[in-house]
PATI-876329 format. One record per residue: x, y, z of N, C-alpha, C in turn. Coordinates in nm, 2 decimals. Example, Ala and Ser with C-alpha at 12.3 -4.5 7.8 and 13.67 -1.06 7.14 Angstrom:
BEGIN
SITE,1.32,-0.57,0.78,1.23,-0.45,0.78,1.32,-0.33,0.78
SITE,1.28,-0.22,0.71,1.37,-0.11,0.71,1.29,0.00,0.79
This chain:
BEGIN
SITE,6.76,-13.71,2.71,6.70,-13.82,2.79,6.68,-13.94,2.70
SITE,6.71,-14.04,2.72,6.75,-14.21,2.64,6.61,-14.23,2.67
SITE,6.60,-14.32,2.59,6.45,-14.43,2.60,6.45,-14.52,2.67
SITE,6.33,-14.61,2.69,6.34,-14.72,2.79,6.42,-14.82,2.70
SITE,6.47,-14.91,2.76,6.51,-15.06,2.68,6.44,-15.13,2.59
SITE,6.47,-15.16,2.49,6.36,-15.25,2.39,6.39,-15.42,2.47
SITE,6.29,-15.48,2.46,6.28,-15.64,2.51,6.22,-15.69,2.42
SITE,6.32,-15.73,2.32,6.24,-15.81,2.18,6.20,-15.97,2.27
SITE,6.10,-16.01,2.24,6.04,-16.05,2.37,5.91,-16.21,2.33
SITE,5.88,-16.29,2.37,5.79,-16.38,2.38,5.75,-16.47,2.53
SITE,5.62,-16.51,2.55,5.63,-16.51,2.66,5.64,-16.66,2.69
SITE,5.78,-16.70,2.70,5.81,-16.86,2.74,5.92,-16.82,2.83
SITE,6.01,-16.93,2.88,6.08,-16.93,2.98,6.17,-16.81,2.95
SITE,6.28,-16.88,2.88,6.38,-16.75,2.85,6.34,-16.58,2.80
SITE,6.25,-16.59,2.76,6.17,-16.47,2.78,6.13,-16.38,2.89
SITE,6.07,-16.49,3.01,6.11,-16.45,3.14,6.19,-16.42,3.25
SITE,6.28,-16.47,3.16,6.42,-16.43,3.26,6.43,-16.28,3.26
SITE,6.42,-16.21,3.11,6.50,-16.10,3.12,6.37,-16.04,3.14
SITE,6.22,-15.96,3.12,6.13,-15.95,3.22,6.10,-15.93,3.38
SITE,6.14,-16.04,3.43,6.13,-16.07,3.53,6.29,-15.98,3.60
SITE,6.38,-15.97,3.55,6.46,-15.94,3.59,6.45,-15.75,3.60
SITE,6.41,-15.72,3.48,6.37,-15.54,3.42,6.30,-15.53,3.49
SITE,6.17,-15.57,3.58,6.14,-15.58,3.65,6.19,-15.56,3.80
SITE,6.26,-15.67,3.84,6.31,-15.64,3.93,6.44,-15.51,3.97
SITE,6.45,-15.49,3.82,6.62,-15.41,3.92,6.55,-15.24,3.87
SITE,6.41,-15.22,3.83,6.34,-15.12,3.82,6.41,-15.02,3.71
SITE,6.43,-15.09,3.57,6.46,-15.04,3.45,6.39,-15.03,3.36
SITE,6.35,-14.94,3.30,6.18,-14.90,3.23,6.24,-14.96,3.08
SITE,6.11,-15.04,3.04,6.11,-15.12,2.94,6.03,-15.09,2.87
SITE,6.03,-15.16,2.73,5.90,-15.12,2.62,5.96,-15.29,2.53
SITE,5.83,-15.34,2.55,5.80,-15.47,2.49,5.78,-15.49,2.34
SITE,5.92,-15.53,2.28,5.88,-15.58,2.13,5.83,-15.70,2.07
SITE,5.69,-15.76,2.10,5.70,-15.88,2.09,5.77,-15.92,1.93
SITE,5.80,-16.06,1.95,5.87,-16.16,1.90,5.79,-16.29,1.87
SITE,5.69,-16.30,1.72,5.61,-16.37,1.80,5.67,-16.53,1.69
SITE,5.73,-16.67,1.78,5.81,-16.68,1.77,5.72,-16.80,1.66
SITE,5.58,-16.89,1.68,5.55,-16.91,1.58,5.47,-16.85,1.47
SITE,5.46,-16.74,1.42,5.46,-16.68,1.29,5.62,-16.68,1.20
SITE,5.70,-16.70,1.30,5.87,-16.69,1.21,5.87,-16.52,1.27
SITE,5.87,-16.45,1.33,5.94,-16.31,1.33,6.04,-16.32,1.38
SITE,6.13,-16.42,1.43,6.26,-16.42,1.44,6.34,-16.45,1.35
SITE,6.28,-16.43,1.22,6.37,-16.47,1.09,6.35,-16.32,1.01
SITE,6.28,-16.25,1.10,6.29,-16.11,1.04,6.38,-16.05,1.02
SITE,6.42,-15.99,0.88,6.57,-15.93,0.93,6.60,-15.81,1.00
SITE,6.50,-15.72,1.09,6.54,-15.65,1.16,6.57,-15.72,1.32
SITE,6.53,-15.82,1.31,6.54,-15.88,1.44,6.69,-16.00,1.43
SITE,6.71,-16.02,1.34,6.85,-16.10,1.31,6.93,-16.00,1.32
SITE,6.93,-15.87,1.26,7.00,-15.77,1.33,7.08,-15.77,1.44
SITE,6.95,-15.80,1.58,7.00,-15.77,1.68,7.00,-15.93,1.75
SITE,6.96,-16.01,1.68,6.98,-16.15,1.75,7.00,-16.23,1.62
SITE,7.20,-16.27,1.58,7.20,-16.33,1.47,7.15,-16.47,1.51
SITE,7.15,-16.54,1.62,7.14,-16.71,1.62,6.92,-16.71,1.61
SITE,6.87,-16.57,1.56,6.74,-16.59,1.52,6.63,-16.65,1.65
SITE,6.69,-16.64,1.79,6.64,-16.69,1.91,6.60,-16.53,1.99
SITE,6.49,-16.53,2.07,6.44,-16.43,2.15,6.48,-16.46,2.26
SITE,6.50,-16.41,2.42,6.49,-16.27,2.40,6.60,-16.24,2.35
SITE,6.60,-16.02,2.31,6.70,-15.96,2.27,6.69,-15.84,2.33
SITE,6.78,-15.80,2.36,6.76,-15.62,2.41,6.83,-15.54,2.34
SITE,6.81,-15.38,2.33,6.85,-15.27,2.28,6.89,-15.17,2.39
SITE,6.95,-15.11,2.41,6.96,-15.02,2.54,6.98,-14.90,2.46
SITE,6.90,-14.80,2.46,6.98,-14.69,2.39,7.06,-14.60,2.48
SITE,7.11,-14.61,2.61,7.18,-14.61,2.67,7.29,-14.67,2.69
SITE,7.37,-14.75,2.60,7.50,-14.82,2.61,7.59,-14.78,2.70
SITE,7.70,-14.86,2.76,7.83,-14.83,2.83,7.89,-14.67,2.75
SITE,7.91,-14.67,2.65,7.96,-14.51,2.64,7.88,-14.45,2.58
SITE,7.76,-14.43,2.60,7.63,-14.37,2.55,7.56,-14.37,2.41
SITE,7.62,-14.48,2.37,7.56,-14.52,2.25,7.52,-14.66,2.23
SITE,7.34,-14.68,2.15,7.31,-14.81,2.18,7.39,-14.95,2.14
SITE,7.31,-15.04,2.25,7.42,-15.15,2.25,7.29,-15.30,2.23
SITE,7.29,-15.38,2.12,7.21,-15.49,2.13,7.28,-15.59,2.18
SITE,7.24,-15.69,2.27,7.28,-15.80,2.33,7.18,-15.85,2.28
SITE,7.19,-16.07,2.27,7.13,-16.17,2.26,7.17,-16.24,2.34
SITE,7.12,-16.42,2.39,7.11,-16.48,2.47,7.15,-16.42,2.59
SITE,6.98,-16.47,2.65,6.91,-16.46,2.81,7.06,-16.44,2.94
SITE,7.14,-16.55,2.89,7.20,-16.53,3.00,7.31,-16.36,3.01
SITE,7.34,-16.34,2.93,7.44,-16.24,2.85,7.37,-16.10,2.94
SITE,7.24,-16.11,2.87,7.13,-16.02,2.86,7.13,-15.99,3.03
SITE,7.11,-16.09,3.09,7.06,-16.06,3.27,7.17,-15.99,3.31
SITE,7.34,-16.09,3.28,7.48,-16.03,3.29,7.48,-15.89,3.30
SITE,7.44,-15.85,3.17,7.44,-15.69,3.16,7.38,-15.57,3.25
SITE,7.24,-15.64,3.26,7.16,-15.55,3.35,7.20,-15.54,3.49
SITE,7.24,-15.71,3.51,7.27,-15.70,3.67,7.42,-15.61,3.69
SITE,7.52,-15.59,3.58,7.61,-15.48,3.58,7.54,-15.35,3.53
SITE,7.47,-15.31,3.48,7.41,-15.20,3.44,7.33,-15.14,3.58
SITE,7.21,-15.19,3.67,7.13,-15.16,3.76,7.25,-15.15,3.87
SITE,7.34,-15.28,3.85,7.42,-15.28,4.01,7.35,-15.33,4.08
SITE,7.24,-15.44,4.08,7.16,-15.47,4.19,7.16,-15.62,4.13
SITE,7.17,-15.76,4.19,7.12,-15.89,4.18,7.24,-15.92,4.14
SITE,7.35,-15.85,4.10,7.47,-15.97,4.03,7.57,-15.86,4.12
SITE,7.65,-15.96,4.21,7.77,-15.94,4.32,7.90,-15.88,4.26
SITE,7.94,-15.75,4.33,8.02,-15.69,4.31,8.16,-15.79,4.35
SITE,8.19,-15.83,4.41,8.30,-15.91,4.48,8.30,-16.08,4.34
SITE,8.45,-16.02,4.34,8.46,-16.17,4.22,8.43,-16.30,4.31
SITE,8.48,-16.32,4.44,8.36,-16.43,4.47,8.24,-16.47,4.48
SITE,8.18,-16.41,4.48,8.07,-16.38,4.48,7.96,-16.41,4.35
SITE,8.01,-16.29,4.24,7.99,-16.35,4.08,8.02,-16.42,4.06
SITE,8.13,-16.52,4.09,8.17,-16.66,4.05,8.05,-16.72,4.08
SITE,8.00,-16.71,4.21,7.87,-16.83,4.28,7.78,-16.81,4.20
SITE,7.74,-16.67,4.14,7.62,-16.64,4.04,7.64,-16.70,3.92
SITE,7.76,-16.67,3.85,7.79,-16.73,3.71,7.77,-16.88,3.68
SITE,7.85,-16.93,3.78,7.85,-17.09,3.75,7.67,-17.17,3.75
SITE,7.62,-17.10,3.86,7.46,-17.11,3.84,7.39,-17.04,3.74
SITE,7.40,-16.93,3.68,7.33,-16.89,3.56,7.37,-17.03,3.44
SITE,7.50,-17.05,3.45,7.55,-17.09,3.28,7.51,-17.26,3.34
SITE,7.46,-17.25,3.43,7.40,-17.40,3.49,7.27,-17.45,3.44
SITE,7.18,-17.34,3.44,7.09,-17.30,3.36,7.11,-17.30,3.23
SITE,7.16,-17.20,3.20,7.17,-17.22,3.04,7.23,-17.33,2.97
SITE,7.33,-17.38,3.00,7.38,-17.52,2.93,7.30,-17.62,3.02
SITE,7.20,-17.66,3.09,7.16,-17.78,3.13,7.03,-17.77,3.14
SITE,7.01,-17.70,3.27,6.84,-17.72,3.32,6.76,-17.64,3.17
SITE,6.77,-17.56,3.08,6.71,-17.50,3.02,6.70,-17.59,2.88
SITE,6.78,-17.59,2.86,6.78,-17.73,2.74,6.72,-17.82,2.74
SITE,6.79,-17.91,2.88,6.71,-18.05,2.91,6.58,-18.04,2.91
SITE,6.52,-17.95,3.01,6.37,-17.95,3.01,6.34,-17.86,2.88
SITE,6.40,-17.82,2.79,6.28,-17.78,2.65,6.33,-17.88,2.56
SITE,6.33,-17.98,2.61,6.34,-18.10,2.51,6.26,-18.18,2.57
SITE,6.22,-18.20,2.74,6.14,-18.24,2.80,5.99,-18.18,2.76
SITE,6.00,-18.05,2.72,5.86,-17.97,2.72,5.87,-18.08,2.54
SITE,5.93,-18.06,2.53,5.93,-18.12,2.34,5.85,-18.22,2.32
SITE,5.89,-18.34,2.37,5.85,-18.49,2.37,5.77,-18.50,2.45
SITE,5.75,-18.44,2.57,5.60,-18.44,2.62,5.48,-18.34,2.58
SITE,5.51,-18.27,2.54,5.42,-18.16,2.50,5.38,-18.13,2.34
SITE,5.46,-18.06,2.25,5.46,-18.11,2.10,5.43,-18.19,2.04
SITE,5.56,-18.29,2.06,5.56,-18.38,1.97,5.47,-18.50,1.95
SITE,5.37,-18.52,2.02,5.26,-18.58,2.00,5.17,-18.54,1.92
SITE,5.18,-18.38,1.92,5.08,-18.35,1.84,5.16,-18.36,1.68
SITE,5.26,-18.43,1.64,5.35,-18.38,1.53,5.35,-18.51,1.46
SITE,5.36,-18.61,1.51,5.38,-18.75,1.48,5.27,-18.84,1.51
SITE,5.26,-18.91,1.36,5.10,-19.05,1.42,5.16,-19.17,1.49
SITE,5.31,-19.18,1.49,5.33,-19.35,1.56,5.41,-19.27,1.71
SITE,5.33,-19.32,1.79,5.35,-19.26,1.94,5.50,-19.34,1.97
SITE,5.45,-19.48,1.90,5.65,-19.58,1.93,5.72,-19.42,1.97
SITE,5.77,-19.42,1.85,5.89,-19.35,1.83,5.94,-19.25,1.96
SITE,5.82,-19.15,2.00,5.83,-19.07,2.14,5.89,-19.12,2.28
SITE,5.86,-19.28,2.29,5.91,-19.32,2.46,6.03,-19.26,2.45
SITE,6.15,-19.33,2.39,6.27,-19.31,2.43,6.30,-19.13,2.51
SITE,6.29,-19.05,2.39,6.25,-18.90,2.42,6.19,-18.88,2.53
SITE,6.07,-18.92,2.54,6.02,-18.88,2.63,6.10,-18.90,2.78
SITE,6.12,-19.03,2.82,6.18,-19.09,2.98,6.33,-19.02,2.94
SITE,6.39,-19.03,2.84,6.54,-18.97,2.83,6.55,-18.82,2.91
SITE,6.43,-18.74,2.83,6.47,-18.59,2.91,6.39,-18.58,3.03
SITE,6.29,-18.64,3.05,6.20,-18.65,3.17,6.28,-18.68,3.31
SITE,6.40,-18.80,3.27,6.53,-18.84,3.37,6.55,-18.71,3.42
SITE,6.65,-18.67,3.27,6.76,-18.59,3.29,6.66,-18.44,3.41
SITE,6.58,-18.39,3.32,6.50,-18.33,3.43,6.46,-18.34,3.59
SITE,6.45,-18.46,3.58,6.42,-18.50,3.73,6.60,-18.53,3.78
SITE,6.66,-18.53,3.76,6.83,-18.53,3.80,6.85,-18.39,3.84
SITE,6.81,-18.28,3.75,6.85,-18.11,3.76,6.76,-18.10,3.90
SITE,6.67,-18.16,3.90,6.59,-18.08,3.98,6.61,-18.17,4.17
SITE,6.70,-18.27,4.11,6.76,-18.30,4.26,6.87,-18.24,4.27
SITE,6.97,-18.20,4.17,7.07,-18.10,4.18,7.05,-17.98,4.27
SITE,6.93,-17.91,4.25,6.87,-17.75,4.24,6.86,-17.78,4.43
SITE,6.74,-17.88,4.43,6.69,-17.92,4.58,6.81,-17.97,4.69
SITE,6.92,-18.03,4.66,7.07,-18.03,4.71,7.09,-17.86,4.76
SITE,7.14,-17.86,4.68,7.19,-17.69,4.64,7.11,-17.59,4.76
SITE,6.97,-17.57,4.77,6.91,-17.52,4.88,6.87,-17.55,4.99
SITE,6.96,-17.67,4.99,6.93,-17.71,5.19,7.03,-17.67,5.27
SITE,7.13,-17.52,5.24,7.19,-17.43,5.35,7.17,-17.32,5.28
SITE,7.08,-17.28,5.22,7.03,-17.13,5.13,6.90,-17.10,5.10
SITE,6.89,-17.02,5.15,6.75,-16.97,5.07,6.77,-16.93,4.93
SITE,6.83,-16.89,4.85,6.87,-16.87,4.72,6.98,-16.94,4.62
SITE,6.99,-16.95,4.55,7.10,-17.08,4.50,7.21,-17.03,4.50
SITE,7.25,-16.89,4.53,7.43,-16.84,4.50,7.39,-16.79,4.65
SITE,7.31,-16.80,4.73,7.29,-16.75,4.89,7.20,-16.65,4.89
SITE,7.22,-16.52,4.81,7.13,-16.37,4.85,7.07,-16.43,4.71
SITE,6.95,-16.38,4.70,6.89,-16.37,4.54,6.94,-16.32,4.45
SITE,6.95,-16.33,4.36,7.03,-16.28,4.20,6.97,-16.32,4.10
SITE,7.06,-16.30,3.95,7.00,-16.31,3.84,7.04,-16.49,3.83
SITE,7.07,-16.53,3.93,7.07,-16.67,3.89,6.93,-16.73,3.89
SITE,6.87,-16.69,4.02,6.78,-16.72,4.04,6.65,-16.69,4.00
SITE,6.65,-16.53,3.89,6.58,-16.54,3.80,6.63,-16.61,3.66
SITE,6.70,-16.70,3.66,6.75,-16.77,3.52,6.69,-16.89,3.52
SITE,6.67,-16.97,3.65,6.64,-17.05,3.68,6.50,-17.10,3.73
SITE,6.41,-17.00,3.80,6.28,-17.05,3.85,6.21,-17.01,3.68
SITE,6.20,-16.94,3.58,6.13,-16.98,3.49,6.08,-17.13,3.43
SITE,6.25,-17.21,3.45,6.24,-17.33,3.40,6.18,-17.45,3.47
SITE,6.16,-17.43,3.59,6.09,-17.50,3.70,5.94,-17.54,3.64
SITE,5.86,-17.59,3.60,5.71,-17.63,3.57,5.69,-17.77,3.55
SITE,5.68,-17.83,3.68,5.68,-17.94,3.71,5.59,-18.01,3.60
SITE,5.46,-17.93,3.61,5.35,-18.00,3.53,5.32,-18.06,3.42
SITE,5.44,-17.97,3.30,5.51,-17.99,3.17,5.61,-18.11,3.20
SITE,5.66,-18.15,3.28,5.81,-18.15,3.28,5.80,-18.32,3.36
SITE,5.68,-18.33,3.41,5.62,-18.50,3.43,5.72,-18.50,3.59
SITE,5.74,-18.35,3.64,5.80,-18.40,3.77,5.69,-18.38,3.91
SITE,5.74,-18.43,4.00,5.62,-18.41,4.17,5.73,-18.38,4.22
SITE,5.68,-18.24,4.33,5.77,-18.17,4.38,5.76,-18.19,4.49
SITE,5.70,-18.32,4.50,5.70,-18.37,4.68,5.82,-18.44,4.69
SITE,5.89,-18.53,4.57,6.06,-18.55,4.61,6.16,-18.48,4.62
SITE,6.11,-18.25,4.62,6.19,-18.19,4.60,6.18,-18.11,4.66
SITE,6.15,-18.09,4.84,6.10,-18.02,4.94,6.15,-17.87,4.92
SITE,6.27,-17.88,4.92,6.31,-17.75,4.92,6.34,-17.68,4.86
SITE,6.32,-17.76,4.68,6.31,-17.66,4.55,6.15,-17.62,4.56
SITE,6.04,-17.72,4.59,5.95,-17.66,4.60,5.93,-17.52,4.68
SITE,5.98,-17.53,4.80,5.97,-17.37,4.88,6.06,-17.28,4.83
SITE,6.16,-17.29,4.74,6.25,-17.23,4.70,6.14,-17.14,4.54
SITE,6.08,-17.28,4.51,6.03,-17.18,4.38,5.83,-17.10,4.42
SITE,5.86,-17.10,4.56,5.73,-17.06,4.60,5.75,-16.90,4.66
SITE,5.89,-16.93,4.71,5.92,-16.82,4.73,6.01,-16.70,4.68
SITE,6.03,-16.77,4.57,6.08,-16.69,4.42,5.98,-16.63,4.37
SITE,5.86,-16.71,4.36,5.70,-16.66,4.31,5.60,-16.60,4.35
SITE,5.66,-16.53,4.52,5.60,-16.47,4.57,5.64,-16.29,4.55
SITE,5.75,-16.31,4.47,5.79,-16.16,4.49,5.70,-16.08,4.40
SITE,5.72,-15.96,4.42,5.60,-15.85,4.34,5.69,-15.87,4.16
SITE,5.80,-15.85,4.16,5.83,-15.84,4.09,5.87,-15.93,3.96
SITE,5.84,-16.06,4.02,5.86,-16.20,3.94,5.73,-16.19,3.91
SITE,5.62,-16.19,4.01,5.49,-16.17,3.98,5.43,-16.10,3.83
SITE,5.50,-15.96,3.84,5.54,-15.89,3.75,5.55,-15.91,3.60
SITE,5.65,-15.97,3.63,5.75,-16.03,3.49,5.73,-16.14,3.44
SITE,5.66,-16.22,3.53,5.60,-16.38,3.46,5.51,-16.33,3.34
SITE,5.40,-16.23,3.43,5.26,-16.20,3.35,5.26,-16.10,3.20
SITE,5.42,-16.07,3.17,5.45,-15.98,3.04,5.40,-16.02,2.95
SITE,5.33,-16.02,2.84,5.23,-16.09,2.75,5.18,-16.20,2.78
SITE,5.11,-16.22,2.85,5.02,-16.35,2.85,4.92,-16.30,2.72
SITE,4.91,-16.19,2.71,4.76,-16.21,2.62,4.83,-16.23,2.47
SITE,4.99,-16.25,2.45,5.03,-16.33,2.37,5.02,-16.43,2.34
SITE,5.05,-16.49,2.42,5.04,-16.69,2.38,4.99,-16.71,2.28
SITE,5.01,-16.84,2.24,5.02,-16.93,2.15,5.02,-17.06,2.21
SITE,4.90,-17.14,2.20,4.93,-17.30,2.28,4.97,-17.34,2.16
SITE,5.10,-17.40,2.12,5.14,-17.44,2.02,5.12,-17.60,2.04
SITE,5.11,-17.65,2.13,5.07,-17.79,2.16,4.90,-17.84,2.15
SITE,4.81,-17.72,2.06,4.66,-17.74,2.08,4.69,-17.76,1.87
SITE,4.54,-17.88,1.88,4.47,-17.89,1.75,4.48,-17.78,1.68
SITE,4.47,-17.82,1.54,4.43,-17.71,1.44,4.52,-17.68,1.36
SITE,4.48,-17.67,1.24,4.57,-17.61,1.13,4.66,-17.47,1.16
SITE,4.60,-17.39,1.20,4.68,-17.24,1.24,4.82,-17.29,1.39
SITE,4.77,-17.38,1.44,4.87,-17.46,1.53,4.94,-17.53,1.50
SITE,4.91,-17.59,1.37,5.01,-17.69,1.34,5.11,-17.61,1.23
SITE,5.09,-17.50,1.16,5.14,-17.43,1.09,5.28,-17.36,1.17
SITE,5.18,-17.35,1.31,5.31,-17.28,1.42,5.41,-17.33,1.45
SITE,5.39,-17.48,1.47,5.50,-17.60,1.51,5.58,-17.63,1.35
SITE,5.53,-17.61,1.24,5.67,-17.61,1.15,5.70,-17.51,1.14
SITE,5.66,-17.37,1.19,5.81,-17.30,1.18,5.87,-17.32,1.28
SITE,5.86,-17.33,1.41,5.90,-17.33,1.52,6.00,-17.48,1.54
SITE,5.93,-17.55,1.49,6.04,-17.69,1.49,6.09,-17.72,1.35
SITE,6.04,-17.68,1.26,6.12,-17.68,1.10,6.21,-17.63,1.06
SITE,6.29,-17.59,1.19,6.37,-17.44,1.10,6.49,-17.50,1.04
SITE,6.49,-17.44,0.94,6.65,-17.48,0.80,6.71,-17.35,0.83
SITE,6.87,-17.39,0.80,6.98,-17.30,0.77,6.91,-17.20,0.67
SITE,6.95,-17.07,0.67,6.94,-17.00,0.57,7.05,-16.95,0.51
């Protein structure tokens, strides 16, 4: 009998994807945190299994021919499970097409944009004494943010889910949703609002959001032990 899945793990967005997802398709997990400002992603057992040094990562010690298999990046990671469980990612190649194009929608746009949005409004105040420098940053990703999230609200006014049935797109994507970071009102976004309320109602997102909270780290609060966090976390050098 195999072990549960490792979920090398921290509890921010991309973190929640794959959580929320182990969660949902009812695959027994075991939590490795990852804790990302101490530097334990420059550990070398963890470069191992994630060479670009970014969380999450999984282990299955159940691989495709029964031997373990480590994946890295979130989107990859969901890919697998939703072919592993058979449940949230569509059997029919039309189908996965509609999922794919919206997962890697996520990952190359809404996910980036807004953690560059969380950057310049959230960090990097605490990082720099001349505030000048921040506007540009700031209104630049704050746009682009508010552009995805009229994209997203388009997108669900003939669906309740963004590929139609719920999938791992849709857990790829409501992590990154947090208006309140992100300087957006979700009264110009009717139906992403009800879309991410009722993404947030499920038992299982429920679930998956709350996987280490008693981890955190406000990396955006005072203090020397906080600000030690933010150069490794934003200092990082080639090695």
């Amino acid at each position: 009998m195999t072990g549960p899945i490792e979920l090398w793990y921290w509890p921010t967005p991309n973190g929640w994807k794959v959580s929320i997802a182990l969660e949902e398709m009812d695959l027994p997990y075991e939590v490795k945190p990852v804790n990302i400002g101490a530097g334990d992603q420059f550990a070398p057992d963890f470069l191992a299994i994630s060479p670009n040094g970014r969380m999450p990562a999984i282990v299955d010690p159940d691989g495709p021919d029964g031997r373990p298999l480590s994946i890295f990046e979130s989107g990859a990671i969901l890919q697998y499970l939703g072919l592993k469980s058979g449940r949230f990612y569509p059997q029919d190649p039309r189908g996965r097409a509609e999922v794919d194009q919206w997962l890697f929608w996520q990952v190359g746009g809404l996910g980036p944009m807004a953690g560059q949005t969380h950057h310049f409004r959230q960090y990097a105040p605490a990082m720099t004494f001349d505030q000048r420098h921040l506007a540009y940053g700031v209104r630049r990703y704050t746009d682009e943010t508010n552009r995805l999230y009229g994209v997203l609200d388009r997108r669900l006014a003939d669906r309740p889910y963004v590929a139609g049935d719920y999938s791992i797109a849709d857990m790829a994507i409501w992590p990154w949703i947090l208006p309140g970071l992100q300087g957006q009102d979700l009264a110009g976004f009717p139906r992403l609002a009800a879309w991410l309320a009722r993404v947030g109602d499920r038992p299982a997102v429920i679930a998956g959001r709350a996987v280490g909270d008693e981890l955190r780290r406000n990396l955006g609060a005072a203090g020397k032990e906080a600000e030690q966090a933010r150069k490794i976390l934003f200092g990082q050098r080639a090695r």
